[in-house]
C-alpha positions as CSV (number, residue, x, y, z in Angstrom):
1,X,0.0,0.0,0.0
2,X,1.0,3.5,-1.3
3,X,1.4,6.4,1.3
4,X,0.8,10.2,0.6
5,X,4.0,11.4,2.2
6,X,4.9,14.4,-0.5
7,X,3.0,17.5,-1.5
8,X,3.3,20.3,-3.8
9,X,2.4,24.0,-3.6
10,X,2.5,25.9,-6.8
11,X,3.7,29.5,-5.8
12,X,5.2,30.5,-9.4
13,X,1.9,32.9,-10.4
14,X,2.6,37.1,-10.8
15,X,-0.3,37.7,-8.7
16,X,-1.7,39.9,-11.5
17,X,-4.9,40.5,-9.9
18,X,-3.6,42.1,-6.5
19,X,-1.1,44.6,-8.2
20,X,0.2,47.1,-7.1
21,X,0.4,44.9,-4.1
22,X,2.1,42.4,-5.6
23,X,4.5,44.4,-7.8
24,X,7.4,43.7,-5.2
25,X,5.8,40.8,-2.5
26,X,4.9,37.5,-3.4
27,X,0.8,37.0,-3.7
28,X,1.8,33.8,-1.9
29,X,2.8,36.3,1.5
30,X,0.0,38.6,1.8
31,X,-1.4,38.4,5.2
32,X,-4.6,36.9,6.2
33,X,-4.8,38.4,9.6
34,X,-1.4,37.4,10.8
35,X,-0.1,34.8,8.6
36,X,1.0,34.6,4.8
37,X,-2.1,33.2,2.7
38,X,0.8,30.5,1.9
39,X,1.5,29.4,5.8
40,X,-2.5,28.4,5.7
41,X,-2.2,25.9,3.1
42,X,1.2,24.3,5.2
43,X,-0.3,24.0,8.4
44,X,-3.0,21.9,6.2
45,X,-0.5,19.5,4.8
46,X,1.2,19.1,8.0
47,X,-1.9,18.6,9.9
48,X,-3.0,15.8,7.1
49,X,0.5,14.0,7.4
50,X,2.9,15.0,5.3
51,X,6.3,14.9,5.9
52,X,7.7,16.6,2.9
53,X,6.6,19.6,0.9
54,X,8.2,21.5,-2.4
55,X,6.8,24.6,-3.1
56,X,7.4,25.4,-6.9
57,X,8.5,29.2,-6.5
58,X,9.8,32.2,-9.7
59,X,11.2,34.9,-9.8
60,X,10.9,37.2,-6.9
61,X,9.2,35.1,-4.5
62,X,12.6,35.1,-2.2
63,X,10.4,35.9,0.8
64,X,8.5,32.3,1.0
65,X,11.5,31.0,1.3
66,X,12.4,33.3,4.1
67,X,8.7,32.5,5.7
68,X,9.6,28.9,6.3
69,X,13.6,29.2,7.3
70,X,15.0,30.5,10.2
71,X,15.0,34.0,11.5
72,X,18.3,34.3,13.6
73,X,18.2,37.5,14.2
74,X,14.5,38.1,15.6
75,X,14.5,34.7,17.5
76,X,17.9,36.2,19.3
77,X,15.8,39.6,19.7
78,X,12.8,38.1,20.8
79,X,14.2,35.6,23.4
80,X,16.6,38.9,24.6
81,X,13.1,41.2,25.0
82,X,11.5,37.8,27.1
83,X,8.6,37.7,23.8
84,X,8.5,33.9,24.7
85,X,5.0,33.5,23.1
86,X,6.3,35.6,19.8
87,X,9.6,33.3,19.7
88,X,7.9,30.1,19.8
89,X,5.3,31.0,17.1
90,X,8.7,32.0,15.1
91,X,10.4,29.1,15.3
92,X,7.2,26.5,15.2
93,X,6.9,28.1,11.5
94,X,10.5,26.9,10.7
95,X,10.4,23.4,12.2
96,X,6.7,22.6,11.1
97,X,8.1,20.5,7.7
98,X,10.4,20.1,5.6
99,X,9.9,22.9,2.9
100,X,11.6,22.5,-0.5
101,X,11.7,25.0,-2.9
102,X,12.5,24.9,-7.1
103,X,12.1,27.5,-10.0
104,X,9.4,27.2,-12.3
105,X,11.7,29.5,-14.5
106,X,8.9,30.4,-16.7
107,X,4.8,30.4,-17.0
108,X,3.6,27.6,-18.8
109,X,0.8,26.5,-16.4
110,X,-0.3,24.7,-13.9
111,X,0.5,21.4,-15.2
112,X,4.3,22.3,-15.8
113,X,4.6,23.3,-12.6
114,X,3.6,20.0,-11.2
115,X,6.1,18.5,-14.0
116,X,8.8,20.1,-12.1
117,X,8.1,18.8,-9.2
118,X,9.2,15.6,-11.1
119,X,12.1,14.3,-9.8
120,X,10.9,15.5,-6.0
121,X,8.3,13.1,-6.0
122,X,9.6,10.0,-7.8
123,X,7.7,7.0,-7.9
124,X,4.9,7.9,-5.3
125,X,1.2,9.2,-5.4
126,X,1.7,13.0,-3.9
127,X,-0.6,15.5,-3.2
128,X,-1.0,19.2,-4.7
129,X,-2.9,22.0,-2.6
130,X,-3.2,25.1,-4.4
131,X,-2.8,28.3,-2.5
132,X,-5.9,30.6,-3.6
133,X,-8.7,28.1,-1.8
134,X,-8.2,28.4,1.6
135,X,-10.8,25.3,3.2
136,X,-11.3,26.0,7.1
137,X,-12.3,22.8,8.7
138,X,-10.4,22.4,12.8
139,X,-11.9,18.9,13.1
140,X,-10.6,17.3,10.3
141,X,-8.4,19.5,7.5
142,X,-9.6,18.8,4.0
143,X,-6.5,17.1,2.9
144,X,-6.6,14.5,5.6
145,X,-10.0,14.1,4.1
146,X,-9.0,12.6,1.0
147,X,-5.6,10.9,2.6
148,X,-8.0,8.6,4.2
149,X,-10.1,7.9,1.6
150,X,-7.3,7.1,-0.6
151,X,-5.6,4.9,1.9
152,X,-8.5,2.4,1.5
153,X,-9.4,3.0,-2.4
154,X,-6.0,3.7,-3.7
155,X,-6.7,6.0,-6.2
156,X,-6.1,9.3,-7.6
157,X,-8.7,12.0,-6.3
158,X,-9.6,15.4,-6.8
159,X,-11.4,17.4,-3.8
160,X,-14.4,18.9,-4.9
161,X,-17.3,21.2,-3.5
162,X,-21.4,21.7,-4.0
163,X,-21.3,25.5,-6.2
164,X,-24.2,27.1,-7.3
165,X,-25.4,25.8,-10.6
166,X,-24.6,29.5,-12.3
167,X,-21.1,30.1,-11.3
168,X,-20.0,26.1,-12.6
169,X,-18.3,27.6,-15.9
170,X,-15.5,29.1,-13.1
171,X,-14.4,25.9,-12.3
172,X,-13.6,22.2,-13.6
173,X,-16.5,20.1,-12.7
174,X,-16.6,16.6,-12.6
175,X,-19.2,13.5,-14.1
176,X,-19.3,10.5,-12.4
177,X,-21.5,8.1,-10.1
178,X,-22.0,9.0,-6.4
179,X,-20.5,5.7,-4.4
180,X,-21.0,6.8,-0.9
181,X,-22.2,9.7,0.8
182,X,-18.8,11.9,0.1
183,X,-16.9,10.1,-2.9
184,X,-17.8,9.7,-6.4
185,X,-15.9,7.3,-9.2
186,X,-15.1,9.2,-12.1
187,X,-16.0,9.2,-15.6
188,X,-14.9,12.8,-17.0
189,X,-13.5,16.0,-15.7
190,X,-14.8,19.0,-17.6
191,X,-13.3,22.0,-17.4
192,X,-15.4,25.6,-17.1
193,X,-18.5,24.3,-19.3
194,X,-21.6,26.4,-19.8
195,X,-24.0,26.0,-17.2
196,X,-26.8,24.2,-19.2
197,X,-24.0,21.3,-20.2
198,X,-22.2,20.8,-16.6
199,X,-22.4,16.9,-16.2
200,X,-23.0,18.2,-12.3
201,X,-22.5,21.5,-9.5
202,X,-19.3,19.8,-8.2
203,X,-16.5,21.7,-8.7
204,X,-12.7,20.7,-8.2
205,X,-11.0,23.3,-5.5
206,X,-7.7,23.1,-5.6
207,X,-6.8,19.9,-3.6
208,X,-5.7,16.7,-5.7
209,X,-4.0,13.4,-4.7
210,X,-2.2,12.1,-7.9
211,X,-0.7,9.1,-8.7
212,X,2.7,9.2,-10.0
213,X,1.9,8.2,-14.2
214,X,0.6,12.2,-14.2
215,X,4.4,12.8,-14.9
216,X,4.7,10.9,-18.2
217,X,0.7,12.1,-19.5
218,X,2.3,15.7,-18.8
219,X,5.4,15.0,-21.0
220,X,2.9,15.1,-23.8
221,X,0.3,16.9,-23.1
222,X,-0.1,19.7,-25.9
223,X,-0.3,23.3,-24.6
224,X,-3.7,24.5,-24.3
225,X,-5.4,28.0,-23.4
226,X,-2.7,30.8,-23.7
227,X,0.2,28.2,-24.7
228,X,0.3,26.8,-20.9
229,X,0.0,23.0,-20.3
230,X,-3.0,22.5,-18.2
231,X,-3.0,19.9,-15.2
232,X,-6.6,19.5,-15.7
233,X,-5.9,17.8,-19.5
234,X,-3.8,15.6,-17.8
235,X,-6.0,14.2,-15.4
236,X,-8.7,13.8,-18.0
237,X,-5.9,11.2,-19.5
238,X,-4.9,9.7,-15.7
239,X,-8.7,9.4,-15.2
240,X,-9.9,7.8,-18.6
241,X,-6.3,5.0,-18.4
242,X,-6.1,4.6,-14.5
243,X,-9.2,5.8,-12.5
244,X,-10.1,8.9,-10.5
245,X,-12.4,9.7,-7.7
246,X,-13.5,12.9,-6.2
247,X,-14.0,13.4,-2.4
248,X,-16.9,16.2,-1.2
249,X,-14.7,17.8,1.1
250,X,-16.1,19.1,4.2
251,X,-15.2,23.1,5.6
252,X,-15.5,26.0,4.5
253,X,-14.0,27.4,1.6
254,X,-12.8,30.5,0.7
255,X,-11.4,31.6,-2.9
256,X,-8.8,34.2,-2.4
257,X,-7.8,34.7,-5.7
258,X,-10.0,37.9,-6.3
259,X,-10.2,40.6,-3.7
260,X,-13.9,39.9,-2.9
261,X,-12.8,36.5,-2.2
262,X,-9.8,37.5,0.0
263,X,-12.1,40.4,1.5
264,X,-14.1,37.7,2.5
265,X,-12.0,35.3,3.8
266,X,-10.1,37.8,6.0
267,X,-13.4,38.6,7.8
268,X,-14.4,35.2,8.3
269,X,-11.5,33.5,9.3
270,X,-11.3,36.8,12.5
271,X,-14.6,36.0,13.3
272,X,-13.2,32.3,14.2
273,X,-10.6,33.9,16.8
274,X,-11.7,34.1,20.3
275,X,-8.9,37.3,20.6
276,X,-11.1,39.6,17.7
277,X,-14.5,37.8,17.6
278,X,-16.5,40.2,19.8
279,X,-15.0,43.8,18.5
280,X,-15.4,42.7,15.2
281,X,-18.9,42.2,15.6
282,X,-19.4,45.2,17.6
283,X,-17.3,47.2,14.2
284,X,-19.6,45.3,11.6
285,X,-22.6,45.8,13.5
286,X,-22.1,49.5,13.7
287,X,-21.1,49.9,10.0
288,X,-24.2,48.1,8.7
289,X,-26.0,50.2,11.0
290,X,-24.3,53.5,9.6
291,X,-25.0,52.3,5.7
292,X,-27.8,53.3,3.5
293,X,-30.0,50.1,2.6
């Protein structure tokens, strides 16, 4: 039996949608709260199990690596001022996992970014988070979901979530017959289609536990949509040859790829915190209060 021990963060994007913000800082480091976007999607991995995790970086993204190494310097400072809470959340971030890092040294998708990842994973199933959906879930994370449904079925599987019938031609959505209450087998993946030919509302967000033949299906897969090689052609293939399930993952998702979605995703993850619940309310409250309806 196969174990998911590796996972792969792609981190390489320009962040084009957050400029100027993200002119000069990684999109990958803006804060939600107090913590990079990117340290969410780590603690997820760790929490599910893995024990070894390459984040497929580009140019300018120096400071993720920073994140996730140590701070010499501020841990001296901190343990010289007595900030003993402050130092060990400092050091907890760089002994959480071991963090890898490579170049995607230029944009050709999603699915070459997981083909660099190539000779990190070798000859194991791995998993792949992507860092815009952030899934909140303290009881069980979504990765750890899928982990234990793949240690029985042993199968690649995307994780995938109920969206309303109008917004499926955002997302890849998948066809397939419902097994159990959370898992489907898969027959198709189908990326973005109109809303009257979606084979169903559930879409894939950004969590995936692949099997290791995805690396030789990329090799040749053809560039699609603005010359980049997308991951999503290539599990069509893995799907169709090998098998593929989907797990209904249960938490609560945010998409903070837009700034609606980040907006959103800021608020809601504070109103989780015990330390900014109650004056957040109280600010809210007052604000809807103060707005013309």
């Amino acid at each position: 039996m196969k174990k998911i021990r590796k996972a792969i963060i792609p981190a390489a994007g320009f962040g084009t949608r957050f400029l100027p913000a993200t002119k000069a800082q990684p999109k990958e480091m803006l804060p939600l709260i107090d913590k990079p976007a990117i340290q969410y999607i780590v603690e997820e991995a760790v929490a599910s199990g893995i024990e070894d995790i390459l984040i497929v970086t580009g140019r300018n993204k120096r400071a993720i690596e920073d994140h996730f190494d140590h701070a010499i310097e501020l841990e001296n400072f901190l343990k010289m001022q007595g900030k003993w809470a402050q130092y060990e959340q400092v050091l907890e971030i760089a002994k959480m996992a071991d963090v890898h890092f490579i170049r995607q040294k230029e944009q050709r998708g999603l699915g070459h970014a997981v083909l660099c990842a190539r000779s990190f994973v070798g000859n194991e199933p791995f998993a792949v988070l992507l860092g815009d959906d952030i899934i909140y879930n303290p009881a069980e994370p979504a990765l750890q979901q899928m982990i234990r449904q793949y240690d029985v079925q042993q199968k690649s599987i995307v994780g995938v979530q109920a969206v309303l019938p109008a917004e499926v031609s955002k997302y890849g959505v998948i066809a397939g017959k419902q097994v159990e209450t959370n898992w489907y087998e898969l027959d198709d993946l189908v990326e973005k289609p109109d809303p009257g030919e979606a084979p169903s509302n559930l879409a894939i967000v950004g969590r995936y536990l692949i099997a290791p033949e995805i690396f030789e299906i990329l090799e040749y897969t053809e560039p699609g949509r603005n010359g980049e090689i997308q991951l999503t052609d290539a599990l069509r293939v893995l799907c169709h040859d090998y098998g593929m399930q989907a797990r209904i993952l249960q938490g609560e998702r945010h998409d903070i790829g837009d700034k609606l979605g980040y907006i959103k995703a800021t608020l809601s993850l504070a109103l989780q915190r015990e330390d900014l619940r109650d004056e957040l309310l109280l600010f809210l409250r007052e604000r809807l209060q103060s707005l013309p309806f």
